[in-house]
C-alpha positions in Angstrom: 102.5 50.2 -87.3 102.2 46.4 -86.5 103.3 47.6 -82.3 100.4 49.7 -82.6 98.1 47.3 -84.5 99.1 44.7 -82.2 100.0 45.9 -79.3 98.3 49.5 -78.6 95.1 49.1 -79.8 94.0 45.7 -78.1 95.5 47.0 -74.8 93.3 50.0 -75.2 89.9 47.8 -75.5 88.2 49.9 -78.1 89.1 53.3 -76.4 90.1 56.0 -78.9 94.1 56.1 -79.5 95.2 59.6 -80.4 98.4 59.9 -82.9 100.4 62.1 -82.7 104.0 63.8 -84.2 106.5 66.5 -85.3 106.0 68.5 -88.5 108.8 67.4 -89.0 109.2 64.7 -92.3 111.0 62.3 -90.5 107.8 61.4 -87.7 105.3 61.8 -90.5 107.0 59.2 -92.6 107.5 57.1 -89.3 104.0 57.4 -88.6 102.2 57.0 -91.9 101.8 53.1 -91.9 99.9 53.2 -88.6 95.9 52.6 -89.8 93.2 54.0 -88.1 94.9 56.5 -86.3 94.5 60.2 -87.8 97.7 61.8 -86.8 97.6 65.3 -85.2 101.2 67.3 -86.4 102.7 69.3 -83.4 105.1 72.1 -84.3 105.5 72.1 -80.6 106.8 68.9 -80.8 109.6 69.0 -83.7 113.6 68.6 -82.8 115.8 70.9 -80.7 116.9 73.7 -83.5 120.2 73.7 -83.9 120.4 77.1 -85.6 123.4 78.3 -87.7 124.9 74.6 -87.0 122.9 73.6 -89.2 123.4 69.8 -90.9 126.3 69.3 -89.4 127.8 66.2 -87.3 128.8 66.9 -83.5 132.4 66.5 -84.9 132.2 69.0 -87.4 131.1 71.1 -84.6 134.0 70.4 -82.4 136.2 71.3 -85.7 134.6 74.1 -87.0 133.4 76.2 -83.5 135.0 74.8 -81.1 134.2 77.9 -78.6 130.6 76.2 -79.3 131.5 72.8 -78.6 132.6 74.5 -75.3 130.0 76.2 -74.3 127.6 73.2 -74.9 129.5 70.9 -73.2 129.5 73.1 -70.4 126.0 73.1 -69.8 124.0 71.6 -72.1 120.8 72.1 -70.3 121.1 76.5 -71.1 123.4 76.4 -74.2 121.6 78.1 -76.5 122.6 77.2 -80.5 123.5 80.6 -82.6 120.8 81.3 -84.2 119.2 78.4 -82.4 117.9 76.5 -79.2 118.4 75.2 -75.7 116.8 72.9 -73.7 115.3 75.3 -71.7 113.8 76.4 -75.3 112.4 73.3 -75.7 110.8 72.5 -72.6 108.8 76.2 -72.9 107.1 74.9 -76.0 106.9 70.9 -74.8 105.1 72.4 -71.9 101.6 72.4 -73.9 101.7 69.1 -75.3 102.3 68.2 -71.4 99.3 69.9 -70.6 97.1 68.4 -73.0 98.7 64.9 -72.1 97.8 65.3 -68.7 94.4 65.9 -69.8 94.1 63.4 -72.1 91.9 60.2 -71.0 92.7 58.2 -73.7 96.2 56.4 -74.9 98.4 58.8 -77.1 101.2 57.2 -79.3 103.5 59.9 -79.9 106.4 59.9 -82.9 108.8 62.7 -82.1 112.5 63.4 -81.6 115.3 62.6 -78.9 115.3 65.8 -77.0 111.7 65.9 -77.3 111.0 62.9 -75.6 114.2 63.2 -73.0 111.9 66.2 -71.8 108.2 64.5 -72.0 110.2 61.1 -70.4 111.7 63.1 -67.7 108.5 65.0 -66.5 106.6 62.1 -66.3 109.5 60.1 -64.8 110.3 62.9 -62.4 113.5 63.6 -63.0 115.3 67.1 -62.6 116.0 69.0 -65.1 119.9 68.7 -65.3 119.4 65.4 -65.9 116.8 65.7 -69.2 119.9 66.2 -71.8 121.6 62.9 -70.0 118.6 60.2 -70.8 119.0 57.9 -73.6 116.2 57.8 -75.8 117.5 55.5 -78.8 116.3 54.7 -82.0 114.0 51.2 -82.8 112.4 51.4 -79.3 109.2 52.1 -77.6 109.3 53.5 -74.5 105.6 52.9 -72.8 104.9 55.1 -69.5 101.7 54.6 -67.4 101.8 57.6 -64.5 100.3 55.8 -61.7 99.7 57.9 -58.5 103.0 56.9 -56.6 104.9 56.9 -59.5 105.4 55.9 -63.2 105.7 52.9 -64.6 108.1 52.4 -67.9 108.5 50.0 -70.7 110.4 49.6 -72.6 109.8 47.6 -76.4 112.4 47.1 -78.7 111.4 46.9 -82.3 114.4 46.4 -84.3 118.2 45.6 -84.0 120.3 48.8 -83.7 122.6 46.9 -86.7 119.4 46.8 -88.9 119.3 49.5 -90.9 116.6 47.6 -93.6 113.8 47.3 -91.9 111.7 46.8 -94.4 113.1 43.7 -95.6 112.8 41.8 -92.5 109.9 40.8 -89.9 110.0 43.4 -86.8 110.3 41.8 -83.5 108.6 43.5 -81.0 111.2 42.2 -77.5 110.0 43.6 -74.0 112.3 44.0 -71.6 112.0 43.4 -67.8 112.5 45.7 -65.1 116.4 45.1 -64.7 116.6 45.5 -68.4 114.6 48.3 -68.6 116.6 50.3 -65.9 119.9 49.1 -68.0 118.9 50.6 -71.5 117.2 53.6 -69.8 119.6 54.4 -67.2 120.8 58.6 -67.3 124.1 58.6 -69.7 126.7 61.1 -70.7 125.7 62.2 -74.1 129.4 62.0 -75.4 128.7 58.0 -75.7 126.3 58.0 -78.5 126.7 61.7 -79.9 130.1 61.4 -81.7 128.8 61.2 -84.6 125.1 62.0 -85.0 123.7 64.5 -87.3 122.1 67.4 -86.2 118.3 67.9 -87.4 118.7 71.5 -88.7 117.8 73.9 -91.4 119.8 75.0 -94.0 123.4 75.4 -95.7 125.9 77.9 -93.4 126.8 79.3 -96.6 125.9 82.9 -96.5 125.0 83.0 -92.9 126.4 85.5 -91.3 126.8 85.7 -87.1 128.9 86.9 -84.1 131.5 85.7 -81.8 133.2 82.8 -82.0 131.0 81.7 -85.6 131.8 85.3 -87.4 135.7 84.1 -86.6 135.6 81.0 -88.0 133.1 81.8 -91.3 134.2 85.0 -92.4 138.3 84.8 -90.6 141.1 83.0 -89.7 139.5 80.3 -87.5 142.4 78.3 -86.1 146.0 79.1 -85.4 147.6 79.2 -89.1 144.5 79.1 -91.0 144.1 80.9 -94.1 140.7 81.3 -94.2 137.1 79.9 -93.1 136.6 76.4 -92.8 135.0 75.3 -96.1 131.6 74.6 -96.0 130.7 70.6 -96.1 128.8 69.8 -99.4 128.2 66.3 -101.3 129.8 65.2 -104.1 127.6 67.0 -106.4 128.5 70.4 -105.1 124.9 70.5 -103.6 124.5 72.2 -100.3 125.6 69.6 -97.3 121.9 70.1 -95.7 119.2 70.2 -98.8 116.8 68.7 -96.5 116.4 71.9 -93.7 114.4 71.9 -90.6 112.1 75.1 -90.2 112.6 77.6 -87.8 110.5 77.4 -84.7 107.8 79.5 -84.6 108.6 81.3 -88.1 106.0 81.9 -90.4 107.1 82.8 -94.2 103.7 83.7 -94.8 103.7 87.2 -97.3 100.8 88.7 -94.8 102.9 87.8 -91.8 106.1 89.6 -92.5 107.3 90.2 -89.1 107.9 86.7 -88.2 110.1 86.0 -91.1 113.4 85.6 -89.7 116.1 83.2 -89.3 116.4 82.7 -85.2 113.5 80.9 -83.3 110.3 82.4 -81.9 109.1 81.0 -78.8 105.8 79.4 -79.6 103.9 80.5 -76.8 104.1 84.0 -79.0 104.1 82.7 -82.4 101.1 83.4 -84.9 98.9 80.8 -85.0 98.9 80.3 -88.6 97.5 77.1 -90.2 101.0 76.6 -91.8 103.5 76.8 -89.3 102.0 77.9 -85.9 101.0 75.7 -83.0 97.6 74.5 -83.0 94.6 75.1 -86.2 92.2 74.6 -83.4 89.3 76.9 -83.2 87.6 78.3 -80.1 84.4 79.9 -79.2 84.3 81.3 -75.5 80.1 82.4 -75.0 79.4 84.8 -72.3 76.5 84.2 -69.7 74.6 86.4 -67.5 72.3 89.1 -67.6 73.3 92.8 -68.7 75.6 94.6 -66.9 77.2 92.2 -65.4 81.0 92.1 -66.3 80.7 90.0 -69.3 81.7 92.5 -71.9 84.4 93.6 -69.8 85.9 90.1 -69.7 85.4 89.3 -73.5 87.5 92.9 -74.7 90.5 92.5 -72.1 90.7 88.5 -72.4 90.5 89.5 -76.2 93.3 91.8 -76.2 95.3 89.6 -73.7 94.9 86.2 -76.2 95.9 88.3 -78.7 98.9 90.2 -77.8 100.5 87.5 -75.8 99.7 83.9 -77.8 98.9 85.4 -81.2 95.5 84.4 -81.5 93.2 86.4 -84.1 90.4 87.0 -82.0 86.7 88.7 -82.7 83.9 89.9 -80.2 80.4 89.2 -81.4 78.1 91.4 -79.1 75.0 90.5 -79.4 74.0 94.1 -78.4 75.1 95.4 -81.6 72.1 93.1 -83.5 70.0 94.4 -80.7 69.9 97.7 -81.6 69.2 97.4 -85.4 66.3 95.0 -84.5 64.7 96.8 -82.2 65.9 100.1 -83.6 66.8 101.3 -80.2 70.4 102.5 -79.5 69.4 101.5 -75.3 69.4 98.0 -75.1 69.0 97.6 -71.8 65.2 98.1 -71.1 63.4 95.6 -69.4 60.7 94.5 -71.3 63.2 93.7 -74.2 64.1 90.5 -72.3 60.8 89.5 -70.5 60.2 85.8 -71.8 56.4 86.4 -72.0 56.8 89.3 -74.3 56.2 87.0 -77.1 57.6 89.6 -80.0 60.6 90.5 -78.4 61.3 87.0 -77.7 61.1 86.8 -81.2 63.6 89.5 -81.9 65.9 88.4 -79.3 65.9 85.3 -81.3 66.8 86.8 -84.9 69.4 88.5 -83.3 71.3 85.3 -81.4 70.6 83.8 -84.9 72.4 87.0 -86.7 75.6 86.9 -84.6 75.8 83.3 -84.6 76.2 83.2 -88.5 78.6 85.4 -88.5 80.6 84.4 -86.0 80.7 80.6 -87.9 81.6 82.6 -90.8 84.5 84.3 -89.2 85.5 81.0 -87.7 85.8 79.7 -91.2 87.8 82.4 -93.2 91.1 80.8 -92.3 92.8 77.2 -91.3 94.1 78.3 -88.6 94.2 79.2 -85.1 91.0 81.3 -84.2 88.6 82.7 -80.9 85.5 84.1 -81.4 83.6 85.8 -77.9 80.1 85.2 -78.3 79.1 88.1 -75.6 75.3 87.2 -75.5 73.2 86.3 -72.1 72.7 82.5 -72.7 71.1 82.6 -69.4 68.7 79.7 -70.5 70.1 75.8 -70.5 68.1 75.8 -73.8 69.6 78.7 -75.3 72.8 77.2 -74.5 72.2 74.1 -75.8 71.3 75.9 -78.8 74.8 77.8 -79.0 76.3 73.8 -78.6 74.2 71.9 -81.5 74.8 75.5 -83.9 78.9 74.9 -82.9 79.0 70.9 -83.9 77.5 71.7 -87.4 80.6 73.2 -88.4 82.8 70.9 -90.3 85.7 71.6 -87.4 83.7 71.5 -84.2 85.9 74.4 -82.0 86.2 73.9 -78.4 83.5 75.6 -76.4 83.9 77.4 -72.9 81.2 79.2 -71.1 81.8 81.9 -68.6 79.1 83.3 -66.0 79.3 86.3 -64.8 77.1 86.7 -61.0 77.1 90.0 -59.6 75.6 90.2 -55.9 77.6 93.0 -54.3 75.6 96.1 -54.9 79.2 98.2 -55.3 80.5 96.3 -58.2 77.0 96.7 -60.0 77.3 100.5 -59.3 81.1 100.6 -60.8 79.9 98.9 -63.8 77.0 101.1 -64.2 78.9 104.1 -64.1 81.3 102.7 -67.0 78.6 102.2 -69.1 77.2 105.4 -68.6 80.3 107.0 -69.7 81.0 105.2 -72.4 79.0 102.5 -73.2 76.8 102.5 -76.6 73.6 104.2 -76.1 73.9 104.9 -73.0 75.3 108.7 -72.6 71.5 109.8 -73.2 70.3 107.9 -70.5 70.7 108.8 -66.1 72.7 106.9 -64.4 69.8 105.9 -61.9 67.7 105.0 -64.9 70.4 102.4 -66.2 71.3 100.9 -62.0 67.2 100.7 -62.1 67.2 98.7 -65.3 70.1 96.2 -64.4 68.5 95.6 -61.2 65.1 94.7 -63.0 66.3 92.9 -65.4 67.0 89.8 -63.0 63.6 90.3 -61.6 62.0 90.0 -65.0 63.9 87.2 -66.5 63.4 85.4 -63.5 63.3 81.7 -63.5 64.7 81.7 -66.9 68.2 82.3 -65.6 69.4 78.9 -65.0 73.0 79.1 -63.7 75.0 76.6 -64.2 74.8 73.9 -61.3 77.7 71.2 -60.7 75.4 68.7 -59.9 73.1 69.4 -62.7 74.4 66.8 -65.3 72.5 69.0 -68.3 76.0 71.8 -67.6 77.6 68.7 -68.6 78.1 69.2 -72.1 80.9 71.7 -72.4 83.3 73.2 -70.0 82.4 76.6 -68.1 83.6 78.8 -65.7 81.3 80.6 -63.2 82.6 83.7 -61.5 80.4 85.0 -58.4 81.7 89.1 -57.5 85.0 88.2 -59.4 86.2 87.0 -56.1 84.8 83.0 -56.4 85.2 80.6 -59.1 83.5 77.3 -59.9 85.5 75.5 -63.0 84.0 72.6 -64.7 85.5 70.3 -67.4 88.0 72.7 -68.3 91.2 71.4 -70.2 94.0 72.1 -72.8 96.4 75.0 -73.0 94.7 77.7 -73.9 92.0 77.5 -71.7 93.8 77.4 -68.9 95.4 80.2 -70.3 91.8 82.0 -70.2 91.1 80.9 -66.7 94.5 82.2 -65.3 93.2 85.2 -66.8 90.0 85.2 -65.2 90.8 84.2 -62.0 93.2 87.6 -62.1 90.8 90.3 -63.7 88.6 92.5 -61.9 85.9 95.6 -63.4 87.8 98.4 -61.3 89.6 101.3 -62.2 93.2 100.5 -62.8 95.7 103.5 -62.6 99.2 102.6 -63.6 102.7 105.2 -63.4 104.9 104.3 -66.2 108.9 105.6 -65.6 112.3 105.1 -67.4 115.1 105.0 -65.0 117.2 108.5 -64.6 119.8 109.1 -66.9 122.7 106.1 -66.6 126.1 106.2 -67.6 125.2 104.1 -70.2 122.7 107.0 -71.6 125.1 109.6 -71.5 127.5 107.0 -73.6 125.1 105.8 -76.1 125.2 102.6 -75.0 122.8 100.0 -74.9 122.1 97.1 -72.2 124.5 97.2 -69.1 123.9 97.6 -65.7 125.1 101.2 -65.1 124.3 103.5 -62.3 122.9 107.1 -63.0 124.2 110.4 -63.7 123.6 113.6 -61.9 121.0 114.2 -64.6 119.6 110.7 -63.8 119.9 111.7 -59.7 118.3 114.8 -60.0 115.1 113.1 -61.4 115.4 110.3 -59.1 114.3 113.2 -56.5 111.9 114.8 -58.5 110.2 111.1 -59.2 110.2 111.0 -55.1 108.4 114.3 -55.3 105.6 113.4 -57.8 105.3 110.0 -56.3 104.4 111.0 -52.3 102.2 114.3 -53.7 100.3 112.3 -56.7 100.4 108.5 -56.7 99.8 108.0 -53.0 97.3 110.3 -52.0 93.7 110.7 -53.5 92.3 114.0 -54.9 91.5 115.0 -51.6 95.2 114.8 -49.8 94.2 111.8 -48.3 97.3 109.1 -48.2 96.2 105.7 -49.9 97.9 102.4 -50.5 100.4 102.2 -53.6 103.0 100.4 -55.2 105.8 100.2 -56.4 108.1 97.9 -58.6 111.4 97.9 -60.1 113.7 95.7 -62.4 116.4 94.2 -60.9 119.1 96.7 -62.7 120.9 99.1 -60.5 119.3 102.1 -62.5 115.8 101.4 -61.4 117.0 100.5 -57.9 118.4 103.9 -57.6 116.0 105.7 -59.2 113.7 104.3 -57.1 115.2 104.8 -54.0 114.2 107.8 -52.7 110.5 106.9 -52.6 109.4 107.0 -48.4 107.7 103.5 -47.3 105.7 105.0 -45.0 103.0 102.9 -43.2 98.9 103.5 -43.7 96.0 102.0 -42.6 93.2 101.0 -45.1 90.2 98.4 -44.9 90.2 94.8 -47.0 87.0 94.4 -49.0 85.7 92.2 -46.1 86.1 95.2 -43.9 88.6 94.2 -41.7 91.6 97.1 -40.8 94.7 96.2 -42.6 98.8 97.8 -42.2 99.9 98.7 -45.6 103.5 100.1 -46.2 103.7 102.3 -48.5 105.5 101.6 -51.8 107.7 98.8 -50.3 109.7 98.3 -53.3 109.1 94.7 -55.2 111.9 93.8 -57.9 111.3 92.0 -61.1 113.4 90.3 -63.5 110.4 89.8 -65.6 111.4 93.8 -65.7 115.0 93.8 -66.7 115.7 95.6 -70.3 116.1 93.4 -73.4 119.3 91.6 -73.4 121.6 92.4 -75.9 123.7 89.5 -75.8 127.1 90.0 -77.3 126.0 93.6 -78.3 125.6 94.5 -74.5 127.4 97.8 -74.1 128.1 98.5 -77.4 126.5 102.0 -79.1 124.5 101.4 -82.1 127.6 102.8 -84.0 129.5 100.2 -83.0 127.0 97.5 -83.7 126.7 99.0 -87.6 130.4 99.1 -88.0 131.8 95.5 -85.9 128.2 93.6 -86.6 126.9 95.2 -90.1 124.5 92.1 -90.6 123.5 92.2 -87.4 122.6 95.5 -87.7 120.9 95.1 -91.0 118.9 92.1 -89.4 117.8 94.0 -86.8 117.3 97.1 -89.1 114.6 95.0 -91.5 112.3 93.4 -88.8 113.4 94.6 -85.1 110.2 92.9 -83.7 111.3 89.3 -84.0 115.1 90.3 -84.2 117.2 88.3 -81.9 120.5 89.8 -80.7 123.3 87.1 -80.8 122.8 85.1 -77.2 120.4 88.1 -76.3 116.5 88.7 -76.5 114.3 89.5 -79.1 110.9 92.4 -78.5 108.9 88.6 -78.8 110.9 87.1 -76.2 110.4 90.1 -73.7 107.1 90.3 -74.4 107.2 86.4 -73.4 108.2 87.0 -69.9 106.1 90.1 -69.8 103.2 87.9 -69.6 103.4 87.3 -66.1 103.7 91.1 -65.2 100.2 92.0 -66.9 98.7 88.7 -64.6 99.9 90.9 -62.0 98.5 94.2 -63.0 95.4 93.0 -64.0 94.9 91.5 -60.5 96.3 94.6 -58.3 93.5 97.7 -57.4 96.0 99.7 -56.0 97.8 103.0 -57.9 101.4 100.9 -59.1 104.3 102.7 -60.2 106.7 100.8 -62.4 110.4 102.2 -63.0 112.3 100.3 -65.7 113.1 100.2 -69.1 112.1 101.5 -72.6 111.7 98.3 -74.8 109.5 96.6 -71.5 107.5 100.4 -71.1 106.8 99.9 -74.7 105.5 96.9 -74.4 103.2 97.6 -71.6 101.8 100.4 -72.9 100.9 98.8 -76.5 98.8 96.2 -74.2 96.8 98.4 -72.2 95.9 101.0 -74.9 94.7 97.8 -77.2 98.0 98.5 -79.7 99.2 95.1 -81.7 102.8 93.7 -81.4 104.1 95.8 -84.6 102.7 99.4 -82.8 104.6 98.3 -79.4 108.2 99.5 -81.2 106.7 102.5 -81.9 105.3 103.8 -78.9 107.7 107.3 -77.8 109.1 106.7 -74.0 111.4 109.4 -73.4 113.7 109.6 -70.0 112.8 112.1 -67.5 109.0 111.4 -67.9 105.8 109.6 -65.9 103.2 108.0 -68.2 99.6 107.7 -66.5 97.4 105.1 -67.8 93.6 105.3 -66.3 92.3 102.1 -67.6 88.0 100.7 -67.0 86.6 98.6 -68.8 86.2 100.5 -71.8 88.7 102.7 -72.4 92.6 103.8 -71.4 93.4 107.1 -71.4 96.8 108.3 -70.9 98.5 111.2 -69.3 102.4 112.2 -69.5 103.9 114.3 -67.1 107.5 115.5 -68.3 
């Protein structure tokens, strides 16, 4: 506190200083003196879980597992804890408070852990990776970085003697050290030096926990040569539990309405809920739509919706502004000229009452919880005034949300006719209505607003006052002022979404050896059951997926894990070559389903249950089993995956289908099918384990922008 009082703050010459640390007790109590400073808690930001070694001392580890000591020694960059962590781990879910450091113009003390800070002090310092678990970060010291544009610059500020242990007896000395010192105390160090003792920062008693391997030999067996029994479990002299003091699980929630994420292994936090007690961020958002009807903006608000929500655990609403259309002007067609002609003095009126409507209640949804919420407002806020209304309504609220705009410019007379022919299929109030009438009325309506729509302008410093994204055909972006994780998370989307038709294939590998067996995971080859379909997939893939309803050959896709099953069942499909025309016209070569291999695509890892049958699981691994048994969405097999973790890395594969226009057939796996499909047909997390895909079957999903049907051909 008296570093920061003296030391931060003047150098910061009355700029704001943001605070900020763990959830975890420790940091909070570190931080408390520190005046002025409101601290912001980061679950992002807590220690390295340690998992089933919970409490215990790097030489009880070495005693107890010593498989585990092994292992981590070995490489302690990927060594995962039971039940637990890596590094790896930890720099996934440091990644966000990077990204918000980076944007951050202001100074940012930040109280947090060793392995937290060896990752934050090695991206800044541009280390490698390897070398993040070797940097000494000790205790009683500042370490002060300044990212210049060559290069960083570190100091370091010791605060108290390492032999001190009463701090609060004494005066602090604040001693800065010089370069050559600097480059001494911070230098990269084997971890063995100063770990022989340390306590792990973990969460609860190993008594009762049950695991596999080499910690299933040691709590519930003989665990050394002669032994006759388990180790005994460390407790204090009261017969107390030796760790009464636990850490919380990353990313679980013990929330009653959040059952599924109750469990004891970690949940990446990228796909954690977002709840005000244990998730990531209590931040609110509002993302408000601009452009005139029929231009996309509905569209973008229900997929980005779905996509926040299924992948980052978002709640999020859409507040169409349509909807209050029709009950006020008691029209079920909201897409008539005159309703938005700005000299039509009672409409204007109208229009008004209804921004009003959905404004309220989109505040009031924003309010119903503490934590983590996005509300679309999918009005036209075509008008620098109307949006500088939708900015004074946000601030009112007692926790102003972070505001992104996104415009929506149409131009390219072919788009306009693929969204009008959605709409007229199966938008509201619109089946009743020609489809020349509505392309007639979305062309009018930018004649009649006329000077009205103001689009935003980067040189026009009214756009100024929140960040906003303008996307011209959905081929051109201008981005302004946009920061922070999530919102970039929105623009990646953006910048990979487009209004056409998308038409996906859906396949299980054939049959494997594995199949026939009963066994999970593995990397098999197929039967003559699993051959036999491969040909008939070759079959249905050169007479269906690459030619149009006419016989007409057109480009396709096609993409496999990186198993040996998929590969084979794949391999029958011809890469032929065709000829087909970019949108700017010009003649382009396209082979044919040229096969592209994924890992993203490989099946969920099993861990140490790979190539075991269920049976086998129930009867060597019972509380495995009965783990996986009460809450298989969040379940993590021992050194395997959990459904949470696979849809993780699924994230990148939707990016990719959302971007692609071309037919795509995808062979893999059951859990990553099931996955896929829950997205696209707008399912939640839960509904992905439940969704039926069967081997020796094609799913066909026709998705637009308001609907995906789906098709199975057995």
């Amino acid at each position: 506190a008296e570093f920061v009082d003296e030391q931060v703050l003047p150098e910061a010459g009355g700029k704001p200083v943001r605070l900020w640390t763990s959830t975890l007790r420790r940091t909070k109590d570190t931080a408390r003196h520190i005046r002025g400073l409101v601290p912001r808690e980061w679950r992002n930001l807590d220690e390295i879980y340690a998992g089933s070694c919970d409490g215990l001392t790097y030489s009880e580890i070495e005693q107890m597992f010593p498989e585990e000591a092994k292992r981590r020694k070995a490489n302690k960059l990927a060594y995962r804890y039971p039940r637990g962590e890596s590094y790896l781990d930890l720099m996934a879910r440091v990644h966000s408070a990077i990204l918000e450091m980076e944007a951050s113009k202001d100074p940012i003390v930040i109280v947090a852990h060793q392995a937290v800070l060896r990752v934050i002090v090695s991206y800044w310092a541009g280390y490698e990776r390897t070398d993040v678990p070797k940097i000494s970060m000790p205790l009683n010291t500042v370490l002060k970085l300044e990212p210049r544009t060559f290069g960083t610059e570190e100091t370091t500020f010791r605060l108290l003697d390492a032999s001190d242990t009463s701090a609060h007896q004494k005066t602090v000395k604040v001693e800065q050290l010089n370069n050559s010192e600097r480059q001494q105390e911070f230098r990269l160090q084997d971890l063995s030096m100063f770990e022989v003792d340390d306590v792990l920062p973990t969460r609860g008693s190993m008594k009762g926990v049950e695991s596999v391997g080499n910690l299933t030999q040691i709590l519930e067996g003989d665990c050394s040569p002669g032994s006759a029994g388990p180790v005994p479990v460390p407790e204090t002299k009261d017969g107390e539990s030796f760790n009464p003091l636990p850490q919380h699980v990353p990313g679980v929630s013990f929330c009653s309405n959040l059952p599924e994420y109750s469990v004891d292994n970690p949940i990446l936090l990228d796909v954690a809920p977002k709840d005000a007690k244990f998730g990531t961020t209590q931040d609110k958002f509002v993302i408000a739509m601009v452009g005139v009807p029929g231009r996309g903006k509905g569209h973008i608000a229900r997929r980005l919706s779905q996509y926040i929500e299924f992948f980052h655990s978002v709640p999020t609403r859409v507040f169409y502004l349509e909807k209050y259309m029709r009950e006020a002007f008691k029209c079920s067609y909201t897409h008539s000229p005159e309703f938005y002609n700005p000299r039509n003095a009672a409409n204007q009126k109208l229009l008004d009452e209804c921004y009003a409507k959905a404004m309220a209640e989109l505040k009031a949804w924003l309010q119903e919880d503490a934590g983590c919420r996005l509300a679309f407002f999918n009005g036209f806020n075509i008008e620098r005034s109307r949006r500088a209304w939708v900015c004074d309504q946000l601030d009112q609220l007692p926790q102003k949300p972070c505001l992104l705009f996104l415009e929506t410019i149409l131009t390219e007379p072919d788009l306009l006719f693929q969204l009008a022919r959605g709409m007229k299929e199966l938008a509201p109030g619109c089946a009743d209505v020609s489809y020349d009438t509505i392309i007639d009325d979305l062309r009018s309506i930018e004649s009649v607003v006329g000077d009205t729509n103001e689009s935003f302008d980067v040189h026009n410093p009214l756009d100024d006052r929140a960040p906003w994204v303008q996307i011209y055909n959905f081929h051109k972006f201008t981005l302004a002022h946009v920061n922070g994780y999530l919102l970039c998370h929105v623009v990646s989307y953006v910048l990979n979404t487009h209004p056409g038709r998308h038409v996906f294939y859906l396949s299980r590998h054939g049959q494997s050896e594995y199949n026939r067996l009963g066994k999970i995971g593995g990397d098999s080859g197929l039967t003559e059951a699993g051959e036999a379909y491969a040909v008939k997939l070759k079959d249905f893939a050169t007479s269906k997926i690459c030619r149009d309803q006419s016989g007409r050959p057109i480009p396709a896709r096609l993409w496999t894990s990186t198993l040996r099953r998929t590969q084979q069942t794949a391999r029958h499909i011809p890469c032929t070559t065709v000829t087909t025309r970019r949108d700017d016209g010009q003649e382009l070569e396209w082979v044919q389903m040229r096969p592209r291999k994924w890992k993203n695509l490989d099946e969920i890892y099993a861990g140490e249950c790979d190539g075991m049958t269920y049976e086998q699981i129930k009867a060597e691994h019972p509380d495995e089993f009965a783990r996986r048994a009460r809450n298989k969405l969040a379940y993590r097999y021992p050194r395997g995956e959990s459904y949470l973790d696979v849809i993780h890395r699924l994230h990148t594969i939707v990016l990719e289908m959302e971007r692609v226009r071309e037919p795509l057939l995808i062979v893999c796996h059951q859990a990553i099918l099931r996955v896929l499909i829950a997205y696209w047909k707008g399912l939640n997390r839960r509904e992905a384990l439940d969704v039926s895909m069967p081997l020796n079957t094609v799913v066909q999903l026709d998705c637009n922008s308001y609907y995906c049907q789906e098709s199975r051909f057995h």
